[in-house]
C-alpha positions in Angstrom: 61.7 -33.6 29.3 63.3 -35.4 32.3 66.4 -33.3 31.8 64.1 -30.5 32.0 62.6 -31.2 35.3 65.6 -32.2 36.7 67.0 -28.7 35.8 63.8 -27.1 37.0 64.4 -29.0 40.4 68.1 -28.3 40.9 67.3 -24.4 40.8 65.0 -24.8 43.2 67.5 -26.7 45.8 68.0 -25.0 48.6 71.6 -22.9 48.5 74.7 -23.7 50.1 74.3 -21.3 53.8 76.4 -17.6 53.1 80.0 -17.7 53.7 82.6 -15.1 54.4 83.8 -14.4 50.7 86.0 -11.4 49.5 85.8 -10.0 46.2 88.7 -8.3 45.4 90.9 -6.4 42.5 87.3 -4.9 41.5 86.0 -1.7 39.5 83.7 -1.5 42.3 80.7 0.4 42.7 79.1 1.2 46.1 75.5 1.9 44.2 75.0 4.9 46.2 75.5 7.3 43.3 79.3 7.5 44.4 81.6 7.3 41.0 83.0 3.6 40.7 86.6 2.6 42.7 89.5 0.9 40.6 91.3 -2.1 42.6 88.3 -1.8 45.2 87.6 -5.0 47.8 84.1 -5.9 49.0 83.8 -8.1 51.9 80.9 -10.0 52.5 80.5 -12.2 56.0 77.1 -14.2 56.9 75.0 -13.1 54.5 76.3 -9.2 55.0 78.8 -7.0 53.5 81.2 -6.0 56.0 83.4 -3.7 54.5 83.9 -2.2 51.0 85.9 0.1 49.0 89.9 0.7 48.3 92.7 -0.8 50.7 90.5 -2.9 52.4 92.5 -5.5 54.3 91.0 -9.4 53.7 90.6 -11.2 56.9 92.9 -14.6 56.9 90.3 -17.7 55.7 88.4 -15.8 53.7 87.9 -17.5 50.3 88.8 -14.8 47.9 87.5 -13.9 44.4 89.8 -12.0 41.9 87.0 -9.6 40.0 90.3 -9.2 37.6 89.8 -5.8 37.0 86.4 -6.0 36.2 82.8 -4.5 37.1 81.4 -5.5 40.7 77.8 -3.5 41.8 75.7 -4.5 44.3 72.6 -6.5 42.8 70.1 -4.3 40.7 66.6 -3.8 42.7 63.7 -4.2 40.6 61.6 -0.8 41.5 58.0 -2.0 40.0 57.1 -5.4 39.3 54.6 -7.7 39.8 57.1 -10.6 39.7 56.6 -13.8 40.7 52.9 -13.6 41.2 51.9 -14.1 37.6 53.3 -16.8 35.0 51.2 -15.8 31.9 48.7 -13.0 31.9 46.2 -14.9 30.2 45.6 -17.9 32.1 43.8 -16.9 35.1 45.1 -19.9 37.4 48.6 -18.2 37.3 47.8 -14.6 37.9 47.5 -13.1 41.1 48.0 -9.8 40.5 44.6 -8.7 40.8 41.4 -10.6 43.5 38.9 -10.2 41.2 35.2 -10.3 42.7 36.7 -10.2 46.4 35.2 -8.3 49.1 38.8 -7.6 50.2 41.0 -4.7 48.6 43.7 -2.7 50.8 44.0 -6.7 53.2 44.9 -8.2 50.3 48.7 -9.6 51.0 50.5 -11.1 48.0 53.3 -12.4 50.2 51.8 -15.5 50.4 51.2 -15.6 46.6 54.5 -15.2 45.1 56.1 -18.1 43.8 59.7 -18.3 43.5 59.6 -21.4 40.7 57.7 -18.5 38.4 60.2 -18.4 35.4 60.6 -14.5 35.2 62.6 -15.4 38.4 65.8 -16.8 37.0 66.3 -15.1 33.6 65.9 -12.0 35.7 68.3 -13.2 38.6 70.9 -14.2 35.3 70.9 -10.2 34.6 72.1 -9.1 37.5 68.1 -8.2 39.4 68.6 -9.4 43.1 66.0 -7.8 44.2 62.5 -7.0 43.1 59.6 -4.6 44.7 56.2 -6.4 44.1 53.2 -4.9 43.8 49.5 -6.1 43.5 47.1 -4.8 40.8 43.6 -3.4 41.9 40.0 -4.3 41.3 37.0 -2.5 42.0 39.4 -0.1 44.6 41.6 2.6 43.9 43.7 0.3 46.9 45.1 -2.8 45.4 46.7 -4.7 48.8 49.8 -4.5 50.4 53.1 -5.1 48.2 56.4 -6.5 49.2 60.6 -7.1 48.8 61.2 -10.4 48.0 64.6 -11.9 46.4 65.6 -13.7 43.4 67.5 -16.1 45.0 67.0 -20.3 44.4 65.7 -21.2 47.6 61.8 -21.3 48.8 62.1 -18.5 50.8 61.8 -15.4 48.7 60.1 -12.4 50.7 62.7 -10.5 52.3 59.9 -8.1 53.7 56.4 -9.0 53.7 53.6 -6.0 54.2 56.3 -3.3 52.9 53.5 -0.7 51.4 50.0 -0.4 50.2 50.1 0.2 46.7 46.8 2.9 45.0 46.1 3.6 41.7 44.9 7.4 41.1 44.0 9.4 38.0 43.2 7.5 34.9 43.2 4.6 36.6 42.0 5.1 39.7 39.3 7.2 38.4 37.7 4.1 36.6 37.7 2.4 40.5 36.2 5.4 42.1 33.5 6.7 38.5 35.4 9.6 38.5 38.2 12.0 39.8 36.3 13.7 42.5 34.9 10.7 43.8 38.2 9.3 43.8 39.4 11.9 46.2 36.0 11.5 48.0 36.5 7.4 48.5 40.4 7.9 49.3 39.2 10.7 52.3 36.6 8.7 53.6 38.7 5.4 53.9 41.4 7.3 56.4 38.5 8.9 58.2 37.1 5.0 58.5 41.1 4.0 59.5 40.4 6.7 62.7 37.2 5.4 63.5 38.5 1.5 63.4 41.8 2.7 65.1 39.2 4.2 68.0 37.1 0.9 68.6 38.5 -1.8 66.6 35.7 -4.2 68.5 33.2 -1.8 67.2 33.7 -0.9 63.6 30.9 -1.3 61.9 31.5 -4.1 58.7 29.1 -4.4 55.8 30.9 -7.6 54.4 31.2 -7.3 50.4 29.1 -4.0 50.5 31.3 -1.9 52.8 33.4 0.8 51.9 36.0 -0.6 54.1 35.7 -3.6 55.7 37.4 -4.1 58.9 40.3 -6.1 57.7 40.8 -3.3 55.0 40.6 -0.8 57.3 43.5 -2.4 59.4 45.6 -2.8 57.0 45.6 0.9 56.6 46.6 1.5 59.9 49.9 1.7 59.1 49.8 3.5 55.9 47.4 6.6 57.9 49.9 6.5 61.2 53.7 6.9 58.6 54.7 3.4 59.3 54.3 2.5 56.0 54.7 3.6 52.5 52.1 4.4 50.6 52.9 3.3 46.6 51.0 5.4 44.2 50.4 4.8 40.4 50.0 8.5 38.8 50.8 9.7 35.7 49.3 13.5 35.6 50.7 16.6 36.9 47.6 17.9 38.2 46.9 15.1 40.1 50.4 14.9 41.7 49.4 18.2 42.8 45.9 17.2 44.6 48.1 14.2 45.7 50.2 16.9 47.3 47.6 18.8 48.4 45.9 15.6 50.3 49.2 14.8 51.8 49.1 18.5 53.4 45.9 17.3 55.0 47.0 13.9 56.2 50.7 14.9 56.8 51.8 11.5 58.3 51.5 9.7 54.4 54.3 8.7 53.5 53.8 9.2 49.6 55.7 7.2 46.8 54.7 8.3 43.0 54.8 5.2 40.4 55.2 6.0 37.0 54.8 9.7 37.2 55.5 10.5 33.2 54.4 14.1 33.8 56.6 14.1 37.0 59.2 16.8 35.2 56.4 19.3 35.1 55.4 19.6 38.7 59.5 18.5 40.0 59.5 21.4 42.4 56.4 20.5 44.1 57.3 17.1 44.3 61.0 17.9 45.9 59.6 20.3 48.4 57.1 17.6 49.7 60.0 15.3 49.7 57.9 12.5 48.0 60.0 9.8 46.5 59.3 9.0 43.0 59.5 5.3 41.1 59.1 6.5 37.5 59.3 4.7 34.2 62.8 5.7 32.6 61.7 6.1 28.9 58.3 6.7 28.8 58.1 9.5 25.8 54.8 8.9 24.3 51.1 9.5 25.1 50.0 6.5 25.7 46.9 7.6 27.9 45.5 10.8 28.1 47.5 11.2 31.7 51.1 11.2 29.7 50.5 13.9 27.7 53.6 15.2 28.7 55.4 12.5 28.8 59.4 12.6 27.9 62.1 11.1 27.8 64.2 13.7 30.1 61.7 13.4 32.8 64.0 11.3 35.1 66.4 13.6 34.7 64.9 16.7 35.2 63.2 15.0 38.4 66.7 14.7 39.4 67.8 17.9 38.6 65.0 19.9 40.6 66.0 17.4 43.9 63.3 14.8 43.7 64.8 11.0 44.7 64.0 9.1 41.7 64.5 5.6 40.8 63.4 3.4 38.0 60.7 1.0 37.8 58.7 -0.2 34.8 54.7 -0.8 35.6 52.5 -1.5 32.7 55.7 -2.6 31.1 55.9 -6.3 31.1 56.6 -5.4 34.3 56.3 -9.6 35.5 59.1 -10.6 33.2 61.1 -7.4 32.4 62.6 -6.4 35.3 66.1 -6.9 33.4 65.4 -3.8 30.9 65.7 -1.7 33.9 69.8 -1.5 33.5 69.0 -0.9 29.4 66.9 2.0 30.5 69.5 3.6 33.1 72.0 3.2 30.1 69.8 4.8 27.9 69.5 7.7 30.2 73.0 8.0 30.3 73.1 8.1 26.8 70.5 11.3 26.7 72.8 13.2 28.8 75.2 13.3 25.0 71.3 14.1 22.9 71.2 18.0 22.6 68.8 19.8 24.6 67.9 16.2 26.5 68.6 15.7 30.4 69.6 12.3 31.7 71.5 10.7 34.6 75.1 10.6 34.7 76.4 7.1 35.3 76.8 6.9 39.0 73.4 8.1 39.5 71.8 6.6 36.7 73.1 3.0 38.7 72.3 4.2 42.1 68.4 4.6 40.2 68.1 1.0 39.9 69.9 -0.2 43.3 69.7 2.2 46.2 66.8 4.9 44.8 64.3 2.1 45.1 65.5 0.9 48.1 65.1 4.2 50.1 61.9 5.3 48.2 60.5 2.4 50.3 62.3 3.1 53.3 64.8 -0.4 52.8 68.3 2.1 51.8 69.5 0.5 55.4 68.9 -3.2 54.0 69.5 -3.3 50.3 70.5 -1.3 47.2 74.0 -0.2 48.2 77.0 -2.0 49.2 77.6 -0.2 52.1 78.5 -2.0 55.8 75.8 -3.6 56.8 73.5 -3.9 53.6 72.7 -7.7 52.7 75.5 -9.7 50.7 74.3 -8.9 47.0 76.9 -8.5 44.8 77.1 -9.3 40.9 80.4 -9.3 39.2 80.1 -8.5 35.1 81.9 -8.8 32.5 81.4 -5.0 31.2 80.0 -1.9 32.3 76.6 -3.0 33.5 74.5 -0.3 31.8 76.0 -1.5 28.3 73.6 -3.3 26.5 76.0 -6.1 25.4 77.5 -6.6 29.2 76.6 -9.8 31.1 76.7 -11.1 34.1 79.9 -13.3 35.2 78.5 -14.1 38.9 75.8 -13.5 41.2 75.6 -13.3 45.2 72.4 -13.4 47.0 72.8 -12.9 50.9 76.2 -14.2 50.4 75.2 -17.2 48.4 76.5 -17.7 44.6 73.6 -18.3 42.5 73.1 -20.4 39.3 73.0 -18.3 36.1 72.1 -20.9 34.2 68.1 -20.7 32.8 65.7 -23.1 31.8 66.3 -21.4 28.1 69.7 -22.3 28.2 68.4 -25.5 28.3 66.2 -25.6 25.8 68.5 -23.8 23.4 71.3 -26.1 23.8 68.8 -29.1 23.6 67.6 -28.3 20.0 70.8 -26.5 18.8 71.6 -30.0 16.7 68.8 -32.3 17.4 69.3 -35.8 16.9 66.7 -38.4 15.5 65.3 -39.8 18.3 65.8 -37.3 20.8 62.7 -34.8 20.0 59.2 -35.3 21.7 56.8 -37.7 20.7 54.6 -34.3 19.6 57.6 -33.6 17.2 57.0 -36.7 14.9 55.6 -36.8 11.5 
């Protein structure tokens, strides 16, 4: 057990500071949906890549990496989780996805919840995730609270953006917040008419305490989300009611609309392109699982695609604390589909781009993360295969520039118990 906390407390060390490093003789891909570059260079300098791509000269100093020929990406962006604010679903103590009883709904801030010692943090960072989009849950709102970027790295500061979007459930599950569909619609109208009248006398909006509607620090936190300044994340699953979503944002044209999930997506794609609403959808989703999935299918990333939507992958209601990691199985898989007959997928430079830069932009962070163009932050993983092959793995990981351990407390354990010796097991182990 002391070897064990000792482990536990050397990946939570602070990191060494970023430093100029160049990665060089690399299959390189830019994450950008671009195809990959053979014998690329990427060039990362205080924490930020500087240059990458073919001939790209290394300045003199720089400590240099030879990828030997093999795969380099930028890191993976988790598009949905709820990462790093719940351990185990089932003891309450460790799960903050949801503020059960609370008064507050849309103020609800999980920045300061997320806790970069959770365990879903470093098997995740050891596949390649660098990056993860967290989102709260709701109770008794359709508006959970407001959502945020954080990274994967090993030190104790993991939110790269707090406050990046208010995240909504609608249909199914929203409907259960609001009694039904209409008064869904009703409750989601009459918060942004409460927004205009807090936004007009801030001193004198009128706050009921647990039994308001809104109460005033709800109503300010969705500000932002009624003026365009921020995203607005929203769990759907239904065509129709991506269509009144659509219809809503017509009213309120400001909202800037993110679908989550969206497994009927592929039936409504042209309406969703022409509204230019970004979708986070769940790669593989192919069976009805709810009534709102009825339509669900496994080509309906693809066809999203296809019809011009920006699409990305994320995986709510899919272990979606721990799992982030499936998310490069699930862009492989839709590679796979574009071979099935009568199936649309991804090819592979978009399939990657949907779990690097999609997310990124769908949240309006394409100029910070995702991509390893100039400017983006240092996050580079070098594999040892192609990194949508199921039985690739990760050779080395950069976060803002710094390399990260790969090593997990279940390395650990399995190398602990491989061949254990008498006298080595726990006291509990002893007949």
């Amino acid at each position: 057990m002391k070897r064990l906390l000792l482990l536990s407390a050397a990946f939570l060390a602070a990191p060494a500071a970023a430093q100029s490093v160049a990665i060089t003789n690399a299959k390189l891909v830019i994450g950008d949906g671009s195809a990959p570059i053979e014998g690329g260079t990427v060039i990362v300098r205080d924490g930020r890549v500087v240059a990458a791509g073919r001939s790209v000269a290394v300045p003199a100093g720089t400590a240099t990496v030879d990828a030997g020929g093999r795969w380099v990406t930028p890191g993976i962006v988790a598009g949905f989780t709820r990462m790093g604010i719940v351990e185990s679903d089932g003891v309450e103590e460790t799960n903050d996805t949801a503020a059960r009883g609370s008064p507050f709904h849309a103020a609800i801030d999980v920045a300061p919840a997320v806790n970069p010692a959770t365990s879903s943090i470093p098997l995740n960072r050891a596949e390649g995730i660098t990056r993860a989009i967290v989102a709260p849950d709701t109770d008794g709102s359709i508006f959970a609270g407001l959502g945020a970027v954080i990274d994967l790295g090993t030190d104790r500061s993991p939110i790269t953006k707090p406050r990046a979007f208010q995240f909504m459930e609608y249909g199914g599950g929203g409907s259960r917040r609001g009694n039904s569909r209409p008064a869904m619609v009703a409750m989601f109208r009459n918060a942004l008419a409460q927004v205009k009248d807090y936004v007009r006398a801030p001193a004198a909006y009128s706050d009921q305490g647990k039994d308001a509607l809104l109460t005033r620090a709800d109503a300010a936190a969705l500000v932002p989300v009624a003026s365009g300044a921020m995203p607005l994340l929203v769990h759907v699953e239904r065509a129709s009611d991506m269509l009144a979503l659509i219809d809503l944002k017509r009213d309120y044209p400001a909202l800037k609309l993110v679908f989550v999930g969206a497994a009927e997506g592929w039936l409504v794609a042209n309406q969703i392109a022409a509204a230019r609403i970004p979708v986070i959808a769940s790669a593989l989703t192919d069976l009805p699982a709810s009534f709102d999935q009825l339509g669900a299918t496994q080509s309906n990333v693809g066809r999203l695609k296809a019809a011009g939507v920006l699409v990305g992958i994320g995986t709510i209601n899919d272990d979606e604390a721990r799992q982030a990691r499936l998310e490069k199985q699930y862009a492989g898989n839709l590679v796979a589909l574009t071979k099935v007959p009568g199936a649309t997928g991804l090819d592979w430079n978009a399939a990657f781009a949907a779990i690097s830069s999609v997310p990124a932009e769908a949240i309006g962070m394409g100029d910070e993360i995702g991509s390893l163009r100039a400017g983006r932050r240092g996050d580079v993983v070098i594999w040892d295969g192609d990194p949508l092959e199921l039985g690739s793995a990760v050779a080395a990981v950069y976060i803002d520039g710094v390399k990260q351990p790969l090593r997990t407390r279940q390395d650990a354990l399995r190398e602990r118990y491989r061949v254990p010796q008498e006298g080595t097991l726990p006291k509990a182990y002893e007949r």
